[in-house]
Biopython code that builds the backbone (N, CA, C, O; Angstrom):
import numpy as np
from Bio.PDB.StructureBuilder import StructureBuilder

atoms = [
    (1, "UNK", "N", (170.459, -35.839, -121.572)),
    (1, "UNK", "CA", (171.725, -36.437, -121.939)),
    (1, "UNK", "C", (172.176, -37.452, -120.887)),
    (1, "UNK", "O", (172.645, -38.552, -121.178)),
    (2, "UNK", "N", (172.038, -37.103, -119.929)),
    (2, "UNK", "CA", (172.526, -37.783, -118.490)),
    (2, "UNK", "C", (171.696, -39.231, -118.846)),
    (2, "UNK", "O", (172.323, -40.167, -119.343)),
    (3, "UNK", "N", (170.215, -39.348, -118.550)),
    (3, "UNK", "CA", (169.444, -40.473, -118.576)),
    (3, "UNK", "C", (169.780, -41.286, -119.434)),
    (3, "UNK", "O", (169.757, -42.482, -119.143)),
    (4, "UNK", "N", (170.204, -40.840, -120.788)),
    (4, "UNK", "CA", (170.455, -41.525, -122.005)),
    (4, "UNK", "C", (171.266, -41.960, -121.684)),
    (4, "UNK", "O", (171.165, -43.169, -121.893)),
    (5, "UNK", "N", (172.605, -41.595, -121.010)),
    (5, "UNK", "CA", (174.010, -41.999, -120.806)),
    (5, "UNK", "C", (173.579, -43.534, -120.086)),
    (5, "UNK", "O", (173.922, -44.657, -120.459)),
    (6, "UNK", "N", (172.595, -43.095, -118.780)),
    (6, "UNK", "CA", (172.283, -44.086, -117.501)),
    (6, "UNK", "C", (171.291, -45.507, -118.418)),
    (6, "UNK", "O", (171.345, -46.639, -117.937)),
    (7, "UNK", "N", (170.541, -45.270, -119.576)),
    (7, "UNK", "CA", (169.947, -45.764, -119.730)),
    (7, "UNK", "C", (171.030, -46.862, -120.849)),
    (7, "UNK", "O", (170.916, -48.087, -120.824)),
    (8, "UNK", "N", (172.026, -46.135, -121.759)),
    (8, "UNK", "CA", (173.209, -47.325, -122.217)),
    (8, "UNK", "C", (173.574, -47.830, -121.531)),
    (8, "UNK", "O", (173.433, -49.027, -121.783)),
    (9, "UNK", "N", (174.381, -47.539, -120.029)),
    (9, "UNK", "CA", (174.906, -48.353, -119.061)),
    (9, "UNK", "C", (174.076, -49.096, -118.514)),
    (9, "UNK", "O", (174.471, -50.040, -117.830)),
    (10, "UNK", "N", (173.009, -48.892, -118.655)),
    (10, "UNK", "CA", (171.721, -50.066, -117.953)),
    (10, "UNK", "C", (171.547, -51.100, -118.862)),
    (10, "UNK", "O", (171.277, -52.236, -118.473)),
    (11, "UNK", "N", (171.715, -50.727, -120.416)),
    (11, "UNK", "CA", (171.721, -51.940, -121.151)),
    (11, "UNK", "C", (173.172, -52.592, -121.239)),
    (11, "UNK", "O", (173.099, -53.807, -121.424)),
    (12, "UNK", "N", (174.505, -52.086, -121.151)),
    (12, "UNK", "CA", (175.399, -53.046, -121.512)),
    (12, "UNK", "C", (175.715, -53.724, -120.277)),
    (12, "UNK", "O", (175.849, -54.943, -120.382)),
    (13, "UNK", "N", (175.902, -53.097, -118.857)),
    (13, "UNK", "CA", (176.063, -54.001, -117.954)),
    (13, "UNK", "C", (174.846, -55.086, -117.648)),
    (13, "UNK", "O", (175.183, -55.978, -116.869)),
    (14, "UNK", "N", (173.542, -55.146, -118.120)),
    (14, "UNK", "CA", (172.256, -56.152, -117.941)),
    (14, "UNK", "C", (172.988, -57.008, -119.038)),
    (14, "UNK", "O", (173.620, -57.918, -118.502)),
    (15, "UNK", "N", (173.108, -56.999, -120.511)),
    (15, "UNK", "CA", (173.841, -57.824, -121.271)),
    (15, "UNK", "C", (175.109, -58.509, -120.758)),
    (15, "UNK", "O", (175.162, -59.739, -120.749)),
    (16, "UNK", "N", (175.986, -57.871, -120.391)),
    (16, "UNK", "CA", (177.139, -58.418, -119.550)),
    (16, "UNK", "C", (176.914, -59.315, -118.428)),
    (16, "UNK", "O", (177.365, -60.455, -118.314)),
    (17, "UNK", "N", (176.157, -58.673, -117.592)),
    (17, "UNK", "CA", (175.932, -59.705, -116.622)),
    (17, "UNK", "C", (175.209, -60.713, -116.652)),
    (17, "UNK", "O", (175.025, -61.398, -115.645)),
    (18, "UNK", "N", (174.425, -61.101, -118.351)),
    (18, "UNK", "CA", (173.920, -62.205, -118.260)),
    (18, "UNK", "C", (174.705, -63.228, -119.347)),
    (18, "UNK", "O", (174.651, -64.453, -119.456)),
    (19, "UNK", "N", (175.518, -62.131, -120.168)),
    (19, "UNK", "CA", (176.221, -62.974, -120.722)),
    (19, "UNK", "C", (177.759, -63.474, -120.510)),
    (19, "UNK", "O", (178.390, -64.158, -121.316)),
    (20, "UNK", "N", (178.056, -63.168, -119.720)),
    (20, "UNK", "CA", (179.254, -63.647, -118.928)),
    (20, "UNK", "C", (179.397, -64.799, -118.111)),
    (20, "UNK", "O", (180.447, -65.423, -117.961)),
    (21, "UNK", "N", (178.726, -64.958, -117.791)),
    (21, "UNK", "CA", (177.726, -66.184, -117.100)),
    (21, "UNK", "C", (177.724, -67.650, -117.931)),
    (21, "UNK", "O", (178.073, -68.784, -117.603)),
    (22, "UNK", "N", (177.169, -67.087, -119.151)),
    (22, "UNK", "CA", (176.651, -67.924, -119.644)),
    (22, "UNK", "C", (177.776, -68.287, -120.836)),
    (22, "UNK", "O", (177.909, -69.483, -121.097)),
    (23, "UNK", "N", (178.392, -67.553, -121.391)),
    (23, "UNK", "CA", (179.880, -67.834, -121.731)),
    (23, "UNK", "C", (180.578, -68.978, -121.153)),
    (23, "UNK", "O", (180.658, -70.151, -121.517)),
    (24, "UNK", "N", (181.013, -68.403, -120.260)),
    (24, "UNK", "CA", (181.658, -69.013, -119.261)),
    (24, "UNK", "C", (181.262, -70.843, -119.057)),
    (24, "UNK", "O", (182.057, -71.772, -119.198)),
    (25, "UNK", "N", (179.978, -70.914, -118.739)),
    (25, "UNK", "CA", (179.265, -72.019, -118.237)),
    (25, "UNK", "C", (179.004, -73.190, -120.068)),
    (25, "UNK", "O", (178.893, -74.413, -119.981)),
    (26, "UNK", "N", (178.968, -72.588, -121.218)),
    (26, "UNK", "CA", (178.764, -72.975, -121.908)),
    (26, "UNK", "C", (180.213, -73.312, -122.439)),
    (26, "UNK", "O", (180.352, -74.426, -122.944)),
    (27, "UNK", "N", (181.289, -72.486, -122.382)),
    (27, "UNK", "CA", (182.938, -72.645, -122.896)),
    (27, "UNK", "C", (183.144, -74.432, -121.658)),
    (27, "UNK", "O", (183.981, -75.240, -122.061)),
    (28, "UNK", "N", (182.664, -74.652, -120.852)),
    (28, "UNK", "CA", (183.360, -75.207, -119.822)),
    (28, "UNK", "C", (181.896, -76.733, -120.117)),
    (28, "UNK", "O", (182.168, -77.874, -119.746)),
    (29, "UNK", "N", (180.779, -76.481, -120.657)),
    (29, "UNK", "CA", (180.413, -77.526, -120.729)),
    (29, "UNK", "C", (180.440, -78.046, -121.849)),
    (29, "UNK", "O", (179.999, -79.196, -121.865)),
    (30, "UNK", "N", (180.877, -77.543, -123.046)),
    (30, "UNK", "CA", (181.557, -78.425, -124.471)),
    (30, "UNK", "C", (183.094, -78.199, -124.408)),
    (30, "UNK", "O", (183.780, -77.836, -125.363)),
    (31, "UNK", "N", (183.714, -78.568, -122.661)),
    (31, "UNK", "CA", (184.942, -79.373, -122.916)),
    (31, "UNK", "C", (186.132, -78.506, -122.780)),
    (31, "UNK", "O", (187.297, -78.903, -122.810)),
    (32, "UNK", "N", (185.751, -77.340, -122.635)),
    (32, "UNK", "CA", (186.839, -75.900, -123.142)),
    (32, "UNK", "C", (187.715, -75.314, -121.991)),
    (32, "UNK", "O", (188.376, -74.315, -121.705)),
    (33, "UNK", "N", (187.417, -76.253, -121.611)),
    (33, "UNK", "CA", (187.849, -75.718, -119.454)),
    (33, "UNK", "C", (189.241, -74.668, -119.662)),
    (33, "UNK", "O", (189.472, -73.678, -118.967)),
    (34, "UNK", "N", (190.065, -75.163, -120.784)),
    (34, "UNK", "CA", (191.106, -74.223, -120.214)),
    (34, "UNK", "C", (190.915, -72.783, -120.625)),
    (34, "UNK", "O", (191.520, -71.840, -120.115)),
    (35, "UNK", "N", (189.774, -72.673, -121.857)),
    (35, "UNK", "CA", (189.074, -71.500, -122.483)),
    (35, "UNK", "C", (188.668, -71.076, -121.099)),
    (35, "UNK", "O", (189.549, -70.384, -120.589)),
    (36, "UNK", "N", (187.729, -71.245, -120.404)),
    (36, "UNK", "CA", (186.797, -71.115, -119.319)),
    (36, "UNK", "C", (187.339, -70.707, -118.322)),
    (36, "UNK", "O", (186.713, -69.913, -117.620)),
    (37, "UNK", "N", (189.272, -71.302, -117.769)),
    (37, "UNK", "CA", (189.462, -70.916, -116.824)),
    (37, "UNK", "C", (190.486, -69.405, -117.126)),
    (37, "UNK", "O", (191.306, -68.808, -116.428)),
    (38, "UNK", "N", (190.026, -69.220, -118.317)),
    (38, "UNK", "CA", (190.830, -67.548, -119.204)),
    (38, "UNK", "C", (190.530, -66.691, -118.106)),
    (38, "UNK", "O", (191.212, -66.184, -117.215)),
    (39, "UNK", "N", (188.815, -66.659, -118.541)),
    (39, "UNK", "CA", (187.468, -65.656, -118.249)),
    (39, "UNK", "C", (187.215, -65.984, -116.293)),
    (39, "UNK", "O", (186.753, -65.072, -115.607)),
    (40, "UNK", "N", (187.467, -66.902, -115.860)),
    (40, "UNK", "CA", (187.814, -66.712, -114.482)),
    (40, "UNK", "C", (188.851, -66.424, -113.699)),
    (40, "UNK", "O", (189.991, -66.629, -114.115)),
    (41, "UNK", "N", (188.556, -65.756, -112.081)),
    (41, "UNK", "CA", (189.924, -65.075, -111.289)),
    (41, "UNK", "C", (190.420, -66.610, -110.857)),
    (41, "UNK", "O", (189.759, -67.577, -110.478)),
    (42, "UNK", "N", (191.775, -66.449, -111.057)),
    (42, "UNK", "CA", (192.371, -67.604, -110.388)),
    (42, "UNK", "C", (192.272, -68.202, -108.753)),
    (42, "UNK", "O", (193.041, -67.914, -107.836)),
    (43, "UNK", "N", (191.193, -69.035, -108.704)),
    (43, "UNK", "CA", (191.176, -69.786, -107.651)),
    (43, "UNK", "C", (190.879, -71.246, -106.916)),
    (43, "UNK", "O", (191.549, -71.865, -107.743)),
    (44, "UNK", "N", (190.541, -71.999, -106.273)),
    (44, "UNK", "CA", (190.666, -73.380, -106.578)),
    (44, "UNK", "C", (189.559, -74.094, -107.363)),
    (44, "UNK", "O", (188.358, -73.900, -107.177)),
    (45, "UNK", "N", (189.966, -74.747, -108.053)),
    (45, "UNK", "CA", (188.796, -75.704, -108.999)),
    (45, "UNK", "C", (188.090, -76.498, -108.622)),
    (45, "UNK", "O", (187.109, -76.977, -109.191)),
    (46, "UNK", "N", (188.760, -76.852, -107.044)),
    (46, "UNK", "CA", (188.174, -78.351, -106.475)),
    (46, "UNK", "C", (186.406, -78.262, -107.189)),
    (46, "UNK", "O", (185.888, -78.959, -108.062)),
    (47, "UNK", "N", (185.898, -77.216, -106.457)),
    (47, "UNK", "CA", (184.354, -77.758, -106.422)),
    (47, "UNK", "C", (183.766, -76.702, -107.296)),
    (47, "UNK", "O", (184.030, -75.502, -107.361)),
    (48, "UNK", "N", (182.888, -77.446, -107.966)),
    (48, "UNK", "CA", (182.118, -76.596, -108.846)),
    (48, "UNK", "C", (181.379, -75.570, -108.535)),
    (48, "UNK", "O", (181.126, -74.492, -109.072)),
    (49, "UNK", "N", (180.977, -76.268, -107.257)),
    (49, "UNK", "CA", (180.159, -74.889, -106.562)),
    (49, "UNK", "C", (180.252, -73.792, -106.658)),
    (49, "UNK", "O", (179.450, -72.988, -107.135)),
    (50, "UNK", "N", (182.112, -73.497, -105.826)),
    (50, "UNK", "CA", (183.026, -72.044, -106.149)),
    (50, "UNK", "C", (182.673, -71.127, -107.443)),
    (50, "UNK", "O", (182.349, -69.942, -107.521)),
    (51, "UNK", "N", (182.874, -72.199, -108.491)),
    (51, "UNK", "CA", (182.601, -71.549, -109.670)),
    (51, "UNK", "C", (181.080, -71.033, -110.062)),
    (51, "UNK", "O", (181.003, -69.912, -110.565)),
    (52, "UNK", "N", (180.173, -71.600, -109.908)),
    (52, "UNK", "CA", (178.788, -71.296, -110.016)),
    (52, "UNK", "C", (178.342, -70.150, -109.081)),
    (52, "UNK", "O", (177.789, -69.128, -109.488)),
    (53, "UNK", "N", (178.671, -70.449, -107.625)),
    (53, "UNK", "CA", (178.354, -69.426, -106.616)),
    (53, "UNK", "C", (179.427, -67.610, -107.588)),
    (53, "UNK", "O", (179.092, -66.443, -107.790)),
    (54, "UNK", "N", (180.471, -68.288, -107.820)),
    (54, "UNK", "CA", (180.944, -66.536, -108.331)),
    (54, "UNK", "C", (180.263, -66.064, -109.960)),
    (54, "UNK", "O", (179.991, -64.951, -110.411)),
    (55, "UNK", "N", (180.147, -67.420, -110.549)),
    (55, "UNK", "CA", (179.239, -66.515, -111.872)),
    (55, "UNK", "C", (177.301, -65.724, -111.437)),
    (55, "UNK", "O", (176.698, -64.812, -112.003)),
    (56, "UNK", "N", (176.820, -66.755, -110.035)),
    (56, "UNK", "CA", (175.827, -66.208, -109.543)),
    (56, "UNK", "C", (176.021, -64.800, -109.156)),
    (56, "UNK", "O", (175.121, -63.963, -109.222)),
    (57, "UNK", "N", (177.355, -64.532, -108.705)),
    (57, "UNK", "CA", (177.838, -62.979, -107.444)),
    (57, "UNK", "C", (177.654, -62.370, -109.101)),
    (57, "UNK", "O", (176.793, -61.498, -109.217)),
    (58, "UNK", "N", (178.384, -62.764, -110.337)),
    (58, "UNK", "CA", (178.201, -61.461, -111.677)),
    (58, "UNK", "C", (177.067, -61.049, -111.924)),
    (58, "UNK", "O", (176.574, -59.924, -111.993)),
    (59, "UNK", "N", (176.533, -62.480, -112.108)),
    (59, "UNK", "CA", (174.798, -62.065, -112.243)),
    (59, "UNK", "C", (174.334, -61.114, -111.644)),
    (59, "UNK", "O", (174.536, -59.992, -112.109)),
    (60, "UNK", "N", (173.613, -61.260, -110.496)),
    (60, "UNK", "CA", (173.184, -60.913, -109.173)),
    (60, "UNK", "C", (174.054, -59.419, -109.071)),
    (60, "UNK", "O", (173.392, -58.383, -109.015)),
    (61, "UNK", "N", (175.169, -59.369, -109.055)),
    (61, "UNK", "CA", (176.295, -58.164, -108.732)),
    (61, "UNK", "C", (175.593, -57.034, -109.723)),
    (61, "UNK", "O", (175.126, -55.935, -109.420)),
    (62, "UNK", "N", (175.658, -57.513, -110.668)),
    (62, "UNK", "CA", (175.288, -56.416, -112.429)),
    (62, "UNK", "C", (174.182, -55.822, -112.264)),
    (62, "UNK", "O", (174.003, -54.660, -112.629)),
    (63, "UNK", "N", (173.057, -56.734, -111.538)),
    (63, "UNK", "CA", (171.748, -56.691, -111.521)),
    (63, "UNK", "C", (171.170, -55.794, -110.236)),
    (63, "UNK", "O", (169.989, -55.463, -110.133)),
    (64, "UNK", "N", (172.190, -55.470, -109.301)),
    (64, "UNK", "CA", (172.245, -54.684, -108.078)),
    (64, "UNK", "C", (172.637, -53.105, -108.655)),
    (64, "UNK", "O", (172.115, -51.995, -108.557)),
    (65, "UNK", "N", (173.993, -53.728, -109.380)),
    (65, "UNK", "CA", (174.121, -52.299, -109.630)),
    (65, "UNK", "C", (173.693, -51.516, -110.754)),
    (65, "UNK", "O", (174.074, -50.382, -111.041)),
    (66, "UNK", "N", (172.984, -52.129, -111.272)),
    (66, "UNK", "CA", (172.313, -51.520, -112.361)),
    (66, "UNK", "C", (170.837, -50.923, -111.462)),
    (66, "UNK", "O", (170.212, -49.863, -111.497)),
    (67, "UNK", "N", (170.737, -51.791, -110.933)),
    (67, "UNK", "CA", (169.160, -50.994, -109.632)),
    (67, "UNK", "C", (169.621, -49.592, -109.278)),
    (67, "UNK", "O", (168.944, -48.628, -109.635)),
    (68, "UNK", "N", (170.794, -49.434, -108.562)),
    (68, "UNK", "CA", (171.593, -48.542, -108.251)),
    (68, "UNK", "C", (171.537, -47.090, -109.170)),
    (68, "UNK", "O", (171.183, -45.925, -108.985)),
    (69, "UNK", "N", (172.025, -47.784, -110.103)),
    (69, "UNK", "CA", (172.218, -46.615, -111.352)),
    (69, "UNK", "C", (171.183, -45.970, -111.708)),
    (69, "UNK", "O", (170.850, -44.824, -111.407)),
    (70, "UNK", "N", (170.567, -46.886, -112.495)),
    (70, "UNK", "CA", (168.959, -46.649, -113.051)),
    (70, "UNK", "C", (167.892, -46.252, -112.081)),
    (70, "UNK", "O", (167.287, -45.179, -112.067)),
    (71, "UNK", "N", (167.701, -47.586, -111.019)),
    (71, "UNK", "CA", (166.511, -47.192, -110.141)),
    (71, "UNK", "C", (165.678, -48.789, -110.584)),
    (71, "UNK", "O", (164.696, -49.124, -109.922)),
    (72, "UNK", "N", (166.101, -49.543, -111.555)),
    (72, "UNK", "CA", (165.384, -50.462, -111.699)),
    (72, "UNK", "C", (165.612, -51.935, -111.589)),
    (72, "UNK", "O", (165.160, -52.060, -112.727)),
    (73, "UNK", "N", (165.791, -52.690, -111.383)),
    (73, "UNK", "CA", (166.478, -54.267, -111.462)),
    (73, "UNK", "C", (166.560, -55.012, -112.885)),
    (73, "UNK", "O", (165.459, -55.219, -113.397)),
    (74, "UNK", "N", (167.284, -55.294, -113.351)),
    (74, "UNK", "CA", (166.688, -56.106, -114.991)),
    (74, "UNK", "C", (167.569, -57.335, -114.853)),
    (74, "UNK", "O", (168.765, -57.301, -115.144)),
    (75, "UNK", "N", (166.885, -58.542, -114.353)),
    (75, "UNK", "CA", (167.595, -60.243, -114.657)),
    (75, "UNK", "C", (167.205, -60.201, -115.735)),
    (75, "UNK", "O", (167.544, -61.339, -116.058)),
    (76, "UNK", "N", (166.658, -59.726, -116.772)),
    (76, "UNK", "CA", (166.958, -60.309, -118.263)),
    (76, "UNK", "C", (167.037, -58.768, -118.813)),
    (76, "UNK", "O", (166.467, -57.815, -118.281)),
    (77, "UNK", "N", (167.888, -58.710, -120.027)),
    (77, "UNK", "CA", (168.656, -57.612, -120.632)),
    (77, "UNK", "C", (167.381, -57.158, -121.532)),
    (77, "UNK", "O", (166.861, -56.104, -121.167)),
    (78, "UNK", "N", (166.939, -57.656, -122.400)),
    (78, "UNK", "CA", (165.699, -57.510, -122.874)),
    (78, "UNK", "C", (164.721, -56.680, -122.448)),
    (78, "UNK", "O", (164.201, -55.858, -123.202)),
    (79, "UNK", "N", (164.449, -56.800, -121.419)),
    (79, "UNK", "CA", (163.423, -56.440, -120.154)),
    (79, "UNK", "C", (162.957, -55.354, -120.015)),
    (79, "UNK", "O", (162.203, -55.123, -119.070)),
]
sb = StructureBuilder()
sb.init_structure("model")
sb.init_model(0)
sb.init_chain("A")
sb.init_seg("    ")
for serial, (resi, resn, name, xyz) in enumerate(atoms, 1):
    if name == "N":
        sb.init_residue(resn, " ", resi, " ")
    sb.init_atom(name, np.array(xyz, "f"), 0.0, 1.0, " ", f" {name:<3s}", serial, name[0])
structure = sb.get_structure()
């Protein structure tokens, strides 16, 4: 029961963390910025970077702690 539990949370946070990302990055490149700045924490816009470097930390973040949980790493949800 337990594994099963570990093994749903291994699939919705791997989905989440790749699709949040990509939400995000796709709402903001057909134009949607104020959609885009919903789904982000309020902080400065100047540089794009900011924004890319923190959808990298979701990625990357999801993908740690799902290692954590499980025992395994998954950058693609599929996987």
């Amino acid at each position: 029961m337990v594994s099963m539990m570990k093994e749903r949370f291994s699939n919705v946070l791997a989905w989440v963390g790749m699709a949040y990302p990509l939400v995000v990055l796709l709402t903001a490149l057909a134009g949607l910025k104020d959609f885009s700045r919903l789904l982000l924490p309020p902080f400065d816009y100047t540089s794009n970077v900011k924004v890319f470097t923190f959808l990298l930390a979701v990625y990357f973040g999801s993908s740690v702690i799902n290692y954590l949980s499980v025992g395994r790493i998954r950058l693609l949800p599929w996987k």
